[in-house]
PANUKE-504761 format. One line per field, with one value per residue (C-alpha): residue in one letter; chain; x negated, y negated, z negated. Coordinates in nm, 4 decimals, always signed. Example, Ala and Ser with C-alpha at 12.3 -4.5 7.8 and 13.67 -1.06 7.14 Angstrom:
2
rest: c(A, S)
kette: c(A, A)
X: c(-1.2300, -1.3670)
Y: c(+0.4500, +0.1060)
Z: c(-0.7800, -0.7140)
REM end
This chain:
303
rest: c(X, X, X, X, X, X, X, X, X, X, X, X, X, X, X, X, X, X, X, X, X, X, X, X, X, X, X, X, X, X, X, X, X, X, X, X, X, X, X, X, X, X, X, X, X, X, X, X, X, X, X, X, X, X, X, X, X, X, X, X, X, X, X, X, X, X, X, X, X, X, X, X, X, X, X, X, X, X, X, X, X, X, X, X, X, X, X, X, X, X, X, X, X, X, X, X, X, X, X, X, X, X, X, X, X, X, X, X, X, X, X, X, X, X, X, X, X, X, X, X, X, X, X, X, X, X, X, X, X, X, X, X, X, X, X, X, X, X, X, X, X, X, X, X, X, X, X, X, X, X, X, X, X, X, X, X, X, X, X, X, X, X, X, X, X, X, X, X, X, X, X, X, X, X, X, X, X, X, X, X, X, X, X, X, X, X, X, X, X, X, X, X, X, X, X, X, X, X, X, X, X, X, X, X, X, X, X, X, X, X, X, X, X, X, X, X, X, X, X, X, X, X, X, X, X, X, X, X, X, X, X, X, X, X, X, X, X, X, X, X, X, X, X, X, X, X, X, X, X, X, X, X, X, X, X, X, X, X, X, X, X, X, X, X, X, X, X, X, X, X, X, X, X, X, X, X, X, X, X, X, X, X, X, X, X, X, X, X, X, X, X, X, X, X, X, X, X, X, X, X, X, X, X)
kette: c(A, A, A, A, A, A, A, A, A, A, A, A, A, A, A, A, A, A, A, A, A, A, A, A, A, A, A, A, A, A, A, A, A, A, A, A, A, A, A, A, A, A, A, A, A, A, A, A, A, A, A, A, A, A, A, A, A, A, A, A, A, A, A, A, A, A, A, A, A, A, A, A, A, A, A, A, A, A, A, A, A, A, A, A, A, A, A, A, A, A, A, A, A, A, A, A, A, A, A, A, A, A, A, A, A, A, A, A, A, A, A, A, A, A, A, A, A, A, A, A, A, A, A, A, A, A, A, A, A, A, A, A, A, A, A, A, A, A, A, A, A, A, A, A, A, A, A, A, A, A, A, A, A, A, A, A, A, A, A, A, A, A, A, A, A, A, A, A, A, A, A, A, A, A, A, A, A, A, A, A, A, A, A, A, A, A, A, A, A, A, A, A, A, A, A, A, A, A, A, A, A, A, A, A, A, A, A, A, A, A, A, A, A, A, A, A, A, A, A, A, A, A, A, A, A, A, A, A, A, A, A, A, A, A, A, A, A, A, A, A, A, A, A, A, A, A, A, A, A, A, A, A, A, A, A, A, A, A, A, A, A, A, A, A, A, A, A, A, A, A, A, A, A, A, A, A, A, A, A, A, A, A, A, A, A, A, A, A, A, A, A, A, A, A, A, A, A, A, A, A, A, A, A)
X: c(+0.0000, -0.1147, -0.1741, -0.0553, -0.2920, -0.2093, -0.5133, -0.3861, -0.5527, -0.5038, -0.6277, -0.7231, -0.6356, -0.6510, -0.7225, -0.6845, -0.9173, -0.6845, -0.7196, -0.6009, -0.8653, -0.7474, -0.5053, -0.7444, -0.9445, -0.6405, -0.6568, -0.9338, -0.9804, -0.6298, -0.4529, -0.1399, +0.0123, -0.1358, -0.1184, -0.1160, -0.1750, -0.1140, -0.2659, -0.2586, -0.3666, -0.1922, +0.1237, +0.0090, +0.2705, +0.0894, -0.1203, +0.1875, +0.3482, +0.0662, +0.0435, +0.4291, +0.3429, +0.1171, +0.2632, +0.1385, +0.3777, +0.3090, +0.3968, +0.3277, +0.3520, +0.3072, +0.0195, +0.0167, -0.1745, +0.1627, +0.3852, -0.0134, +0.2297, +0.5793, +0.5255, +0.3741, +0.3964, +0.0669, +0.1014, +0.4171, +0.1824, -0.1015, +0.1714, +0.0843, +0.4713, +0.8090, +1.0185, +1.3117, +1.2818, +1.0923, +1.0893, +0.7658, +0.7560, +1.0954, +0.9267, +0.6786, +0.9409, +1.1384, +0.8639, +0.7978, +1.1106, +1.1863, +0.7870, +0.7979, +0.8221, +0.8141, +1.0542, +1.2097, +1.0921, +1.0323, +1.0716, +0.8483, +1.0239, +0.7414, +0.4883, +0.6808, +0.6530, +0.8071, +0.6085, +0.7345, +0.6215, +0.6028, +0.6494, +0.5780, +0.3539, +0.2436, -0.0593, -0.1869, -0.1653, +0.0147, +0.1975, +0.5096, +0.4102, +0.5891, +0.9585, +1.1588, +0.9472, +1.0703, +1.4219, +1.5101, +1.3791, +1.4748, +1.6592, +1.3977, +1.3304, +1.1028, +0.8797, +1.1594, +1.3808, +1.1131, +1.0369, +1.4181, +1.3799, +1.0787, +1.2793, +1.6168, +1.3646, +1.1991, +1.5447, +1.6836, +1.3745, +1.4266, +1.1152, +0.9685, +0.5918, +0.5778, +0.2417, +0.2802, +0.1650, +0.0988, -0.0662, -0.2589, -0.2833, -0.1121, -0.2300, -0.4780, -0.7107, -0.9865, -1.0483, -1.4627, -1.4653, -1.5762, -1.3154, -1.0547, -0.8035, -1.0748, -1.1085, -1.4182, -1.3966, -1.4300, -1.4018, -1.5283, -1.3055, -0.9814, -0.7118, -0.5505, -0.2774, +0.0498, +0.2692, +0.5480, +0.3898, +0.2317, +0.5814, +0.7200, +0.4943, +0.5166, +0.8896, +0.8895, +0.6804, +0.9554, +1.2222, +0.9599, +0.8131, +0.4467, +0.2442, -0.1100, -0.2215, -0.1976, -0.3358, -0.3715, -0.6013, -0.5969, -0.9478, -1.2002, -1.4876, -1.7412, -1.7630, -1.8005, -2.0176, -2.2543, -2.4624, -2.6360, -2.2771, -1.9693, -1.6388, -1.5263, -1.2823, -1.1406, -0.9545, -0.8072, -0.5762, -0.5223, -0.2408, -0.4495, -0.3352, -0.5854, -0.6088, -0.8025, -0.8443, -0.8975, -0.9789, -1.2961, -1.3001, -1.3945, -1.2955, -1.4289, -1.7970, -2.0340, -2.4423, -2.7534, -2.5012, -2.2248, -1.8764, -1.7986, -1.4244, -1.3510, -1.0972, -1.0448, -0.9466, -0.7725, -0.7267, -0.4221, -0.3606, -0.0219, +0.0097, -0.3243, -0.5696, -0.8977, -1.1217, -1.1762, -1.3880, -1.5013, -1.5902, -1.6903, -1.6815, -1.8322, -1.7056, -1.6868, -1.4814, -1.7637, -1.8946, -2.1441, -2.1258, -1.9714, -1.9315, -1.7620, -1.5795, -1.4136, -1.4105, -1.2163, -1.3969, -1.3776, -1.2160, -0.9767, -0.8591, -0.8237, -0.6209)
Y: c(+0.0000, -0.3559, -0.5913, -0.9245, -1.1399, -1.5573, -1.8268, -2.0884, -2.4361, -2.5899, -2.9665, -3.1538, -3.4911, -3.6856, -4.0592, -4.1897, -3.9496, -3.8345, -3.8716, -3.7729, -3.5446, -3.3710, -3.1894, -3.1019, -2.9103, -2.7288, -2.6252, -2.5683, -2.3302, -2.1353, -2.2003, -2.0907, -2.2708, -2.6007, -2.6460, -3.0380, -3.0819, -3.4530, -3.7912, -3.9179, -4.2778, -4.5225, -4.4608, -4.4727, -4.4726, -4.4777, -4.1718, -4.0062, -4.0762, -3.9099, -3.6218, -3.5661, -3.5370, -3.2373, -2.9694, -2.6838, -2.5561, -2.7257, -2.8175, -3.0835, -3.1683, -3.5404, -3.6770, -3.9743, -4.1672, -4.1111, -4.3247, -4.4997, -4.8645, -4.7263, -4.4875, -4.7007, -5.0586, -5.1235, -5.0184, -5.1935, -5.5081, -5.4867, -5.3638, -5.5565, -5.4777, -5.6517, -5.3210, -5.5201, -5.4855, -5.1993, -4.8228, -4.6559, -4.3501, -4.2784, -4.4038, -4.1186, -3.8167, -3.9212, -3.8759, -3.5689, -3.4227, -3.0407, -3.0642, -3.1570, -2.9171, -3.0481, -2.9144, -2.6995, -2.4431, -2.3737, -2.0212, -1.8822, -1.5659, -1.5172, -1.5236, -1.2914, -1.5648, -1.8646, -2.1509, -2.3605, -2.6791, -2.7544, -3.0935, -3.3962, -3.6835, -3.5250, -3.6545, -3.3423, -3.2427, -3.1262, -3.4680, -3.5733, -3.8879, -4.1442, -4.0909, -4.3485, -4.2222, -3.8940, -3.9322, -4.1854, -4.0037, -3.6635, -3.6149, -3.4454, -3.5353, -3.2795, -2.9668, -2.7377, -2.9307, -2.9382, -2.5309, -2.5320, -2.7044, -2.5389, -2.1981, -2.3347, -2.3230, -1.9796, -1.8368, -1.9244, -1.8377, -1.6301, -1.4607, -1.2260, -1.3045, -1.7084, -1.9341, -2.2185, -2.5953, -2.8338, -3.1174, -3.0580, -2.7013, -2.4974, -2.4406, -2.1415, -2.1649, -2.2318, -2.5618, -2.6230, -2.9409, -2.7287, -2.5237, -2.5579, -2.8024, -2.8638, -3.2085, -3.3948, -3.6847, -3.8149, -3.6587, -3.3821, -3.0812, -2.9154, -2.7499, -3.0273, -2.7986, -2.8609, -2.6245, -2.6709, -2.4768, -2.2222, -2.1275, -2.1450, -1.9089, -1.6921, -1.6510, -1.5952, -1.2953, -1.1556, -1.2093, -0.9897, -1.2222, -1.1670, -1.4446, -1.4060, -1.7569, -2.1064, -2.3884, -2.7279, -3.0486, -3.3874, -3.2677, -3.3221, -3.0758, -3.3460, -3.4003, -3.7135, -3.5480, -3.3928, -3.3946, -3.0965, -2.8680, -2.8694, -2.7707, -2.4033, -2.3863, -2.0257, -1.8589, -1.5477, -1.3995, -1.0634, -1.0141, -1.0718, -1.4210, -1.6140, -1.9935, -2.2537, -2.5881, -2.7468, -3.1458, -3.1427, -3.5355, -3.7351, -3.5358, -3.6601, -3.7802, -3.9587, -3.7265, -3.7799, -4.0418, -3.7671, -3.7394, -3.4412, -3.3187, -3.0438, -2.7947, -2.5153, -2.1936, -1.8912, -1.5560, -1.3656, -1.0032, -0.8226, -1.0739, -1.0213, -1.3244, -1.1657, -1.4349, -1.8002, -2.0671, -2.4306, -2.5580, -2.8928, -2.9159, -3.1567, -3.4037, -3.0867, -2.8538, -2.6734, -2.5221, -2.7627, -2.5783, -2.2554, -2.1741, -1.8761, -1.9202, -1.5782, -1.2750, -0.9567, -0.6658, -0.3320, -0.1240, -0.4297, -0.4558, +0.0241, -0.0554)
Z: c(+0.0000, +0.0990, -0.2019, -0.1535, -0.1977, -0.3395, -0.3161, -0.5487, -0.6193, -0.9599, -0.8851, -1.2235, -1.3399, -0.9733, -1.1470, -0.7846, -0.6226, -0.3520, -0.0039, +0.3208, +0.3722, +0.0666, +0.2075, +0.4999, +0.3016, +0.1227, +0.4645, +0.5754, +0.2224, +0.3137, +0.0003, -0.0485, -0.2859, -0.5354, -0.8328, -0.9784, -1.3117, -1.3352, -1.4569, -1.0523, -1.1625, -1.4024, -1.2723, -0.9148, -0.6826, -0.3932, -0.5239, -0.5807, -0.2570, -0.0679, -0.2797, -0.2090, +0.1030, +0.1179, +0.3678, +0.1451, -0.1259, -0.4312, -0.7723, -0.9977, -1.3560, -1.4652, -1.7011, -1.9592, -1.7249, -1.5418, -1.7858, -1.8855, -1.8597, -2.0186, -2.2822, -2.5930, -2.6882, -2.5811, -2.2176, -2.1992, -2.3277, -2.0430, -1.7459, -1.4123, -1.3401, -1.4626, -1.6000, -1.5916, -1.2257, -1.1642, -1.3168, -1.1438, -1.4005, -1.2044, -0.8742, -0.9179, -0.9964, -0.7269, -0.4946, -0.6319, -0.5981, -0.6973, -0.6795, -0.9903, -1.2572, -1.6398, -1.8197, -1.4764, -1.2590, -0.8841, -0.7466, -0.4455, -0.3242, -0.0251, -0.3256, -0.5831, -0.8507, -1.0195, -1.1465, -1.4995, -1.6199, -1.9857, -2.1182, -1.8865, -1.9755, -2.2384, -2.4945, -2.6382, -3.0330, -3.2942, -3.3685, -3.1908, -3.0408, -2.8317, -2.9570, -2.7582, -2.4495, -2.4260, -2.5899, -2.3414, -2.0528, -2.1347, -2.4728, -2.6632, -3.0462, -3.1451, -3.0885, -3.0828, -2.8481, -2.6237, -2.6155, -2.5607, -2.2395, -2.1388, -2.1440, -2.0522, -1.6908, -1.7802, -1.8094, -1.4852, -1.2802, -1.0067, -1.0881, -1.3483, -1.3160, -1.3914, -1.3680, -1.6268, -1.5412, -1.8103, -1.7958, -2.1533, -2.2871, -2.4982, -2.8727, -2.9553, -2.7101, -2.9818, -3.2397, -3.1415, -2.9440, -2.6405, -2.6168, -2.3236, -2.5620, -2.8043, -2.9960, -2.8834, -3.0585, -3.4085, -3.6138, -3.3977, -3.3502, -3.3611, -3.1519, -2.9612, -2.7721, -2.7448, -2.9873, -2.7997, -2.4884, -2.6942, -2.8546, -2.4729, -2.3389, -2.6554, -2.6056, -2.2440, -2.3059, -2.5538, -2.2769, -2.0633, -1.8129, -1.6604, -1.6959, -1.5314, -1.5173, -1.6901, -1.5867, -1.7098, -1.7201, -1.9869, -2.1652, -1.8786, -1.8680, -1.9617, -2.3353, -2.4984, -2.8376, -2.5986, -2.2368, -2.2768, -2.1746, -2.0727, -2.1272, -2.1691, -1.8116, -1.8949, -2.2176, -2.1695, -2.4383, -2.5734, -2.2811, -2.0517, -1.9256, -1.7693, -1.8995, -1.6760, -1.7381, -1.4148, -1.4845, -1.3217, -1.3186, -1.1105, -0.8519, -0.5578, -0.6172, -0.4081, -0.4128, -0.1810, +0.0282, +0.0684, -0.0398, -0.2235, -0.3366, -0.6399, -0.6138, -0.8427, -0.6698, -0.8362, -0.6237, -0.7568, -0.6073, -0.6988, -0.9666, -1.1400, -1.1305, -0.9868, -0.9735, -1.0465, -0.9071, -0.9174, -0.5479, -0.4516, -0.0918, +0.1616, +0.4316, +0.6576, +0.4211, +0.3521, -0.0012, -0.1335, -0.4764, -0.6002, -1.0058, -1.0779, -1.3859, -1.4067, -1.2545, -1.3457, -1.4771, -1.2574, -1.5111, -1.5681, -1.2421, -1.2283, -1.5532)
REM end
């Protein structure tokens, strides 16, 4: 029998790095289906607008650089835009579309699979921050009311296998300030996960979805305590879900008077992630750079 095999690319925070030629080399790399994991710009429309317009199938997930003007007093403060006459939070989800996922889903028969977004705009951590924000945009108060969302979208995928988007992690994926939702500034350390994603994914296990892969951005993979490392990319849990943090930011770099563009690229077959990697390609679409960051053990993959 044939496995099917998915290339996905999970494409971290953006922060106005997207071009044209992006979608070119989505191309050019055969992807199947991307993954956006938010924080475009501060709320970058324009950003946004292109990005909607990527031919491949996609999904998206919004950032807090997303709502960076409309979420906290302070944004609202240094906004070069008159809310009274313009919403461009809303702008951005309406050029989105179904694309976008927080707090929904989006099924993909051809690939066997559903994809789910967890909570939009989110800031990472255990506190519930930015009350008004989130009532007013989508009724939640709390933690809880916010897992009830998340699977109010789990439950009515088409699906059984599901790849979660966030745009910051889920909690447990470690508390050292390398880790993949780690704390990295003072004082150092600490989980910095959401809750309310770990508890979703936790519970769409016990209603007996597969979830292979979960990917996510917000903590970029350089650390502010430390040049000599970076980030920890991949967690994967006892179940065997594979975790990648993809904010490989910037993400699109000038070196030796080239351009070069990050992608992270995830190879699923029959709904098992296989292999991970971190490209950076050149004006030609080619591999400049290659880092594996996972690969499936043999006996794994017999298993």
């Amino acid at each position: 029998m044939v496995k099917q095999t998915i290339k996905l690319a999970a494409i971290g925070d953006v922060h106005d790095r997207w071009e044209a030629e992006d979608e070119a080399a989505l191309k050019a790399l055969g992807v199947d289906l991307a993954l956006f994991v938010g924080d475009f710009g501060n709320e970058s429309v324009e950003i946004v607008r292109l990005i909607s317009q990527v031919q491949i199938p996609k999904a998206a997930i919004m950032g807090n650089h997303d709502a960076w003007y409309s979420a906290t007093d302070w944004g609202r403060q240094k906004s070069p835009y008159d809310h009274r006459k313009e919403d461009r939070v809303q702008q951005q989800l309406d050029l989105l579309g179904e694309a976008h996922v927080g707090y929904g889903k989006l099924d993909f028969p051809n690939f066997n699979l559903s994809v789910v977004g967890s909570r939009p705009f989110s800031w990472g951590g255990s506190k519930w921050k930015y009350e008004q924000f989130h009532h007013e945009r989508f009724g939640v108060e709390s933690f809880d009311e916010s897992v009830n969302l998340i699977m109010n979208a789990v439950e009515q995928t088409a699906s059984d296998t599901i790849l979660f988007i966030g745009h910051n992690g889920p909690k447990g994926l470690g508390d050292r300030p390398e880790d993949p939702c780690g704390k990295d500034w003072q004082p150092i350390g600490g989980d910095h996960g959401d809750p309310d994603f770990a508890d979703a994914i936790a519970q769409a296990r016990q209603l007996g979805k597969k979830i292979p892969f979960v990917t996510f951005g917000h903590m970029h993979h350089t650390l502010r305590h430390t040049q000599t490392e970076l980030r920890r990319a991949i967690h994967v849990d006892t179940a065997g879900t594979v975790y990648l943090n993809a904010a490989s930011v910037p993400r699109i770099i000038k070196q030796d008077g080239q351009k070069l563009r990050n992608f992270s690229i995830v190879t699923l077959e029959d709904g098992i992630v296989t292999q991970a990697e971190l490209l950076w390609l050149d004006a030609n679409f080619k591999t400049a750079s290659k880092t594996v960051l996972y690969q499936i053990q043999e006996a794994e993959a017999i298993a």
